[in-house]
N, C-alpha and C positions, 0 to 999 in steps of 0.2 A: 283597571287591572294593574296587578304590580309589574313596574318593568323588569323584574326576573323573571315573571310567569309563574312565580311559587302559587300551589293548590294545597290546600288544605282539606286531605285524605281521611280525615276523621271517620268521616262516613262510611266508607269503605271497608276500615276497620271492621266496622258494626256492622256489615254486610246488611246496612240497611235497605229495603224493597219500598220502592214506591211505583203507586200509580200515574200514568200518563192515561188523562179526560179528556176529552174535547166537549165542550157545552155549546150551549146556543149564547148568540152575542147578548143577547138579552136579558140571561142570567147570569152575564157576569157583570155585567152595568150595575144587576142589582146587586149582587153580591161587594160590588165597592161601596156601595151606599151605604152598607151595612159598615163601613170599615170601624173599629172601636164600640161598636154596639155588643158584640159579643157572638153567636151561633146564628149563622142563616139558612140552616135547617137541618135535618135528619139523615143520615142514609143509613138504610138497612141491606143486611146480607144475608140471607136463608137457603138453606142448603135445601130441596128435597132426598131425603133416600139418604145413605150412607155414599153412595158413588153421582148421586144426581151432580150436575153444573147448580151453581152458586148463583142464584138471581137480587141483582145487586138493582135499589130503585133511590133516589134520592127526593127530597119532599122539602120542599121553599117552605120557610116563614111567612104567615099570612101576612105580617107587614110589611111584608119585601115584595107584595104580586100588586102595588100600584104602581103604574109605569109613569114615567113622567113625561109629557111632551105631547101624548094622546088626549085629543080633544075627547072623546065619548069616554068619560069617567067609570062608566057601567062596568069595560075592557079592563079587566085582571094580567097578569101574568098568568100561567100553570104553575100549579103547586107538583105534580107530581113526574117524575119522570124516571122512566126506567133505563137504564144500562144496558146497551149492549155491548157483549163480551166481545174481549179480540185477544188473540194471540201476538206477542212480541216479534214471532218469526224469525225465529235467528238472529234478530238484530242485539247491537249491544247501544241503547241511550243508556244515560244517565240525564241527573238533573243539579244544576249548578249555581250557586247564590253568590256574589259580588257583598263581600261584609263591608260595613265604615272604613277600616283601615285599607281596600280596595285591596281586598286578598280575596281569591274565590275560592270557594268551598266546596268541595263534593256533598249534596245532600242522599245522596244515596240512586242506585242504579234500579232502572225501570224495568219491572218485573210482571206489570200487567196493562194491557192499553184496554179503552173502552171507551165509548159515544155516550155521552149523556142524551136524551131526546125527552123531547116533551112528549108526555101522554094526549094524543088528538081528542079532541075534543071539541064543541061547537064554540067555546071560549075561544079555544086555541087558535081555530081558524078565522073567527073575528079579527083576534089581533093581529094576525099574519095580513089580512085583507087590510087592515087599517093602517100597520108598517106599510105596503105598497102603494097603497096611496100616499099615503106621509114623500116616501120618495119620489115618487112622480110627480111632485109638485113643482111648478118652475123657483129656480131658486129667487128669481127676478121678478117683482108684481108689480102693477102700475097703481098707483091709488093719487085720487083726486085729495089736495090741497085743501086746507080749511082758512090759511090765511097766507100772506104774499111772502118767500123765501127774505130773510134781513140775513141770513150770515154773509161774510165776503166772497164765499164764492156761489155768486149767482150763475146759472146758466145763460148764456151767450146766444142768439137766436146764429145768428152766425157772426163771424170774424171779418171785421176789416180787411185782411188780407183775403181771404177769402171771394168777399166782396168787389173788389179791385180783381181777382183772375178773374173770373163770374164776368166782370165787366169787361175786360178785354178779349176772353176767350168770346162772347158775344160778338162782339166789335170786329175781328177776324172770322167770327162764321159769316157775317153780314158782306165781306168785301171777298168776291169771287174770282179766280184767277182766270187770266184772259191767258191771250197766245202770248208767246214769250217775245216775238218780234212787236209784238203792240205794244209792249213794257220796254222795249227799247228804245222804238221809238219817241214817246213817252217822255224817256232819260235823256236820250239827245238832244231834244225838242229842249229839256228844263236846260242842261247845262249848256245849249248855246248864248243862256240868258245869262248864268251865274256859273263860277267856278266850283263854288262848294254851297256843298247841303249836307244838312243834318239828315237822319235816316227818319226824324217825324217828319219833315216836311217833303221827303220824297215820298212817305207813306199818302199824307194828304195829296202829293199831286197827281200818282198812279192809281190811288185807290185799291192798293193789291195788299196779302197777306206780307206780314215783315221778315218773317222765315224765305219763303218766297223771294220777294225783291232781293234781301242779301244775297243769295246764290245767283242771281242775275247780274246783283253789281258785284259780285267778285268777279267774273269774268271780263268787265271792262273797266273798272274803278280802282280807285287806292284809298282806303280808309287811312287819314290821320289820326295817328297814338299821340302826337305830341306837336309842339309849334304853334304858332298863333291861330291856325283852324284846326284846333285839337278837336278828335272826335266827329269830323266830317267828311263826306267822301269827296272825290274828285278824279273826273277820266285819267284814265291811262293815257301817255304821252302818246301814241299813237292814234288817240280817240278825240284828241282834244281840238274843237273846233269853237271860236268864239266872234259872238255877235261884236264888230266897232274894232274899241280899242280892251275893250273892259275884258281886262282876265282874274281879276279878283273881285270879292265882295263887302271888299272893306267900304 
C-alpha cells in the first residue's frame, strides 16, 4: 500500500455493483488451475414471473472436475451448483485490489452476497467421503527400507552421552542409602587413615549415592577449590582425628 494511503475511487464513480460468493474450497483450487486457460464455466440467471426471485446456478468446465491428489480416478468434481441468495443486510463492503504501482483501488461496492453449493449427488458425496479420508491420514508413515541409509546423517541407536547417564543413573539405583550415622561412621573410620579424599573414592568406600554422601559431607567436611589437594575433601577442624603421625596424603 502507498504510504499516503491514496485509493483509487474510479469505481465508485461508476457505482459499480459486485458480488460477494463464497464457494467450496475445491472449486476454487480448480478454478486456479484453469489460470490463463480462459472460461471455467457458465453461470446462468433466470427469473421466473415478472416479480419471481432470480435463480442463479453456476456449471464447471468438464475439464476442471479432475481433482488432483485423489487416488480413485473414477471421483469428479461437481459440475453444477446452485446459489443461494443472501441479502447484504445493511451492511456497507466493498471490494478492493492492490495495482503494480501499490495503489489500491476500489473495484466496486458489494451489492449482493450468495453461497455457491454444489448440487448433492452420489459423486458429490464420494468425493467428500474421499477428502475425509485423505485428511485422517497420519501425516507421518513408517515404511520398511529397501537398502542401508549412506547420507550423513544416519540415525544414531542412541548417544554416547546418553549412554554414560544410562550408566551411571544405573550405578546409583544399584547402591542403597543406609542410615546416616553408618555413613559417618564410614568417613571417620576412612579419614583417620588419610586426610583427603577425592568424592570417587569416598564413593567406592561407602558405597552410598553421591548426591547423598555430599550433604552428609558438608556437614562435617571442607571441599578444596584450590591448593595442592585441589578438589578433595577433608574434616572440619573440629572433626579432625589422625591415625600416628600422618596428616596428609602426600
Amino acid at each position: 500500500m502507498s504510504e499516503k494511503g491514496e485509493v483509487d475511487l474510479t469505481g465508485a464513480k461508476q457505482n459499480t455493483g459486485v458480488w460477494l460468493v463464497k464457494v467450496p474450497k475445491y472449486l476454487s483450487q480448480q478454478w486456479a488451475k484453469a489460470t490463463g486457460r480462459g472460461d471455467v464455466g457458465k453461470l446462468r440467471i433466470c427469473k421466473k414471473g415478472n416479480q419471481g426471485k432470480a435463480e442463479v446456478s453456476f456449471t464447471l468446465n468438464e475439464e476442471l472436475t479432475v481433482i488432483d491428489g485423489i487416488e480413485d480416478k473414477t471421483v469428479t468434481a461437481p459440475r453444477d451448483h446452485p446459489f443461494t441468495m443472501q441479502s447484504v443486510g445493511g451492511q456497507t463492503l466493498a471490494v478492493f485490489t492492490e495495482t503494480s504501482s501499490d495503489k489500491i483501488a476500489l473495484d466496486g461496492v458489494v451489492v449482493q452476497r450468495a453461497e455457491c453449493r454444489p448440487a448433492v449427488s452420489e459423486n458429490y458425496m464420494k468425493l467428500k467421503r474421499l477428502q475425509i479420508e485423505e485428511l485422517a491420514k497420519p501425516v507421518r508413515l513408517s515404511q520398511q527400507l529397501d537398502k542401508a541409509v549412506t547420507s550423513n546423517y544416519k540415525p544414531v541407536a542412541n548417544h554416547t552421552y546418553n549412554l554414560e547417564y544410562d550408566r551411571k543413573k544405573k550405578e546409583e539405583g544399584k547402591r542403597a542409602r543406609v542410615d546416616k550415622q553408618q555413613v559417618l561412621d564410614m568417613l571417620f573410620s576412612a579419614f583417620e587413615k588419610h586426610q583427603y579424599y577425592n568424592i570417587k573414592d569416598l564413593v567406592d568406600i561407602t558405597k552410598q549415592p553421591v548426591i547423598y554422601l555430599k550433604e552428609i559431607l558438608r556437614d562435617i567436611g571442607i571441599y578444596n577449590v584450590k591448593g595442592t589437594h585441589k578438589n578433595t575433601w577433608e574434616l572440619k577442624p573440629e572433626y579432625r582425628h589422625y591415625q600416628g603421625d600422618e596428616k596428609t596424603d602426600e
